[in-house]
C-alpha positions in Angstrom: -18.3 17.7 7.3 -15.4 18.8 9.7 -11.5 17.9 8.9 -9.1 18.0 11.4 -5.7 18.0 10.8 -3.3 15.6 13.2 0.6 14.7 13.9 2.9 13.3 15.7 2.3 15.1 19.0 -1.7 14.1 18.6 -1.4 10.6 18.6 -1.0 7.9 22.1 1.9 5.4 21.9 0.7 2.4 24.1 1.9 -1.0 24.6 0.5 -4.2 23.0 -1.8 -6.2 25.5 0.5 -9.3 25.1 3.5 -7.0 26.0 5.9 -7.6 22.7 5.4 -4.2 20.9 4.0 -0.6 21.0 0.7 1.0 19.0 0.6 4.4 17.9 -2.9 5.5 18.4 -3.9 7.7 15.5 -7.7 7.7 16.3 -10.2 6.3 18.1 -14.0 5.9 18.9 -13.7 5.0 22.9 -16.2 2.7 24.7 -16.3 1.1 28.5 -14.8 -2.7 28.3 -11.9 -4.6 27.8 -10.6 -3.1 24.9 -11.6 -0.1 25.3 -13.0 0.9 21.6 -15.4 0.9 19.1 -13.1 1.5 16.3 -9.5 1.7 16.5 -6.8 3.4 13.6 -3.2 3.0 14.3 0.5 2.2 13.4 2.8 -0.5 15.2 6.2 -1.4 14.6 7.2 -5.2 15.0 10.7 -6.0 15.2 10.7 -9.7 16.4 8.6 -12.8 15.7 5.9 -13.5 18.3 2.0 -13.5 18.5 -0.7 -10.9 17.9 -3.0 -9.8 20.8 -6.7 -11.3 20.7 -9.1 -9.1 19.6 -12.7 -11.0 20.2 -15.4 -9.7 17.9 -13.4 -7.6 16.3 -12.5 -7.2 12.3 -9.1 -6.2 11.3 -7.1 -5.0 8.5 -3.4 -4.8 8.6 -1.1 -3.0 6.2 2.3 -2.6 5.6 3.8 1.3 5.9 7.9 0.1 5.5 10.7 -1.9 6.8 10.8 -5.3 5.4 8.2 -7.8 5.0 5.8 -9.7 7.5 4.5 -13.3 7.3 1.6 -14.3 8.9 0.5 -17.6 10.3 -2.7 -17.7 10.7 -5.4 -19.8 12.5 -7.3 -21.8 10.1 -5.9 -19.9 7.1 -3.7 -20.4 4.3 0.2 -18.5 5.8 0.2 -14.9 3.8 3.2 -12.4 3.7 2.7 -8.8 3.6 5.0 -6.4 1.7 4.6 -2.4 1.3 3.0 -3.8 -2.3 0.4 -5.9 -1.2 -2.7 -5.1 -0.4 -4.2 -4.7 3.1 -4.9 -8.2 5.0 -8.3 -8.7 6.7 -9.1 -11.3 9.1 -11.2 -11.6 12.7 -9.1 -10.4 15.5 -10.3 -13.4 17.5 -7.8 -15.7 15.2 -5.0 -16.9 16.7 -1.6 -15.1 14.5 2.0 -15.0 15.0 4.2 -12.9 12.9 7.6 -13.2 11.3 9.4 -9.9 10.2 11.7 -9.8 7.8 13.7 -6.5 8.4 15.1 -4.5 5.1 17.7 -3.6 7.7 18.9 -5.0 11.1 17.5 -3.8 13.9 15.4 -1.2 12.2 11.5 -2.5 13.0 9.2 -2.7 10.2 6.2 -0.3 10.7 3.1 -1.7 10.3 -1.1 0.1 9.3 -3.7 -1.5 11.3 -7.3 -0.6 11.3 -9.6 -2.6 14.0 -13.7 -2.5 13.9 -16.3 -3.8 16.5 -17.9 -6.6 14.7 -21.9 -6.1 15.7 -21.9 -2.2 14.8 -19.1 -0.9 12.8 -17.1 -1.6 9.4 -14.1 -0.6 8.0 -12.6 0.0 4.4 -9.0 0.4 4.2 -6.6 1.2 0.7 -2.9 1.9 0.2 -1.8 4.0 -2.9 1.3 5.5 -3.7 0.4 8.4 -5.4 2.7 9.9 -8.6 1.7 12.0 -11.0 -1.9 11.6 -11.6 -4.5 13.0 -9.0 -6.9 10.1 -7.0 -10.5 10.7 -6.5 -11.2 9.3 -2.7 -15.4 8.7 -1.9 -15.9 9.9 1.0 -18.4 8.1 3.5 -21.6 10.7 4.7 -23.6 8.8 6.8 -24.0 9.7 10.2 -20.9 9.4 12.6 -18.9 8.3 9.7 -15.0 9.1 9.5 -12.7 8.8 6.8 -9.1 8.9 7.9 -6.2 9.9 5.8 -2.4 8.8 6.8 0.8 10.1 4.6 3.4 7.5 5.1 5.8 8.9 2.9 5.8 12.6 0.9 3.8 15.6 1.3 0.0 15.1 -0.3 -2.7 17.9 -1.4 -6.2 17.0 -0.3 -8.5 19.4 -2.5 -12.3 19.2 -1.4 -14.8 20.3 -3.9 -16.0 23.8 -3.4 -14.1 23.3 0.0 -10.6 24.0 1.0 -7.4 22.2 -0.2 -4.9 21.2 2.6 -1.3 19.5 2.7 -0.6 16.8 4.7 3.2 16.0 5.3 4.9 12.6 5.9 4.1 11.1 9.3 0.5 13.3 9.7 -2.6 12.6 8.6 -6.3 14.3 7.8 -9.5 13.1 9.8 -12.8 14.1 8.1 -16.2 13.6 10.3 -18.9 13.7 7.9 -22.0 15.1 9.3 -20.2 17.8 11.4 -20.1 20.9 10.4 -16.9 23.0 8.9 -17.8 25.6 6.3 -17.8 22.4 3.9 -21.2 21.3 2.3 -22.4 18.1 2.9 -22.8 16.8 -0.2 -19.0 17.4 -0.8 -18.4 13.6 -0.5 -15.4 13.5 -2.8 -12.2 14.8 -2.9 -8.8 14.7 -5.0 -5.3 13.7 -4.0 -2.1 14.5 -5.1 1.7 14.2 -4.5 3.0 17.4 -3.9 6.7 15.8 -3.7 7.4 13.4 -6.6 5.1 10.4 -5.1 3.7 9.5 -1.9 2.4 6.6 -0.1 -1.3 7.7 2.0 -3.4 4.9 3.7 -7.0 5.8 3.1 -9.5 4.1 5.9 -13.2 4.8 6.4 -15.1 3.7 9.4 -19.0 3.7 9.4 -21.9 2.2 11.3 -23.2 -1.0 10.3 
């Protein structure tokens, strides 16, 4: 497998396609079309009630890093609000959804997770923890052109590999692991343990594989 350790100056700010907010790109798998990917990891910070863009045939999961809390109304769906606590929200990106932030303080956005998949060949996971005390064993995905993707929201946290290398990832960076590739790491090393170096901290695990 190959790791590849990313921050702030590796990642794309870009503006929503319906104009009323701005995506942090943390990774992507680029493809020719309209929306320009295959799979898609990023932030976004929401500040003001108003409507998602339409993703067609596209799954979604969306997470909350800080800020407040964000209801959703959804198309066809039962309305859900999204804290820090709360677990990642998956629905089709084809839905119509508007939003409704509630900020924890004014005029600070609330920063949102948001992992996007093309529907007829990829799949996503995605978990929040907040890590304190007590190391997490995270599976690793190691089928071919498979990614797991760490993000630390919040603290520093120790990614040991098994007879691999153990790295720290600060607040605001995050770890990208290509299984398959080559890195001095065995391949069959498809588990590794996480940590808070600082008291706790809050990582947004996401793998991406093939269908």
């Amino acid at each position: 497998m190959k790791l590849q350790a990313l921050g702030p100056a590796d990642f794309l700010k870009m503006p929503w396609k319906n104009g009323q907010g701005v995506t942090t790109e943390l990774a992507v798998s680029r493809r020719a079309g309209e929306d320009g990917f295959d799979w898609r990891i990023s932030t976004a910070t929401v500040a003001v009630p108003g409507p998602f863009s339409v993703f067609a045939g596209i799954d979604r999961s969306l997470a909350i890093v800080r800020g407040g809390t964000l209801t959703l109304a959804v198309e066809g769906r039962s309305g859900v609000t999204l804290t820090t606590r709360t677990s990642p929200y998956a629905f089709p990106g084809e839905l119509a959804v508007s939003s409704t932030p509630s900020l924890e303080v004014d005029g600070v956005p609330i920063d949102d997770f948001n992992v996007m998949t093309r529907r007829d060949g990829w799949q996503h996971t995605l978990a929040q923890h907040r890590l304190e005390g007590e190391a997490l064993t995270w599976t690793l995905p190691n089928t071919v052109d498979a990614v797991a993707f760490l993000y630390c929201a919040q603290g520093d946290v120790q990614v040991s590999f098994r007879d691999g290398p153990t790295l720290v990832v600060p607040a605001g960076h995050a770890l990208r692991i290509d299984a398959g590739a080559t890195d001095g790491i065995a391949d069959d090393a498809d588990v590794c343990e996480l940590r808070a170096v600082t008291p706790l901290a809050d990582v947004f695990l996401t793998t991406v594989a093939r269908r």
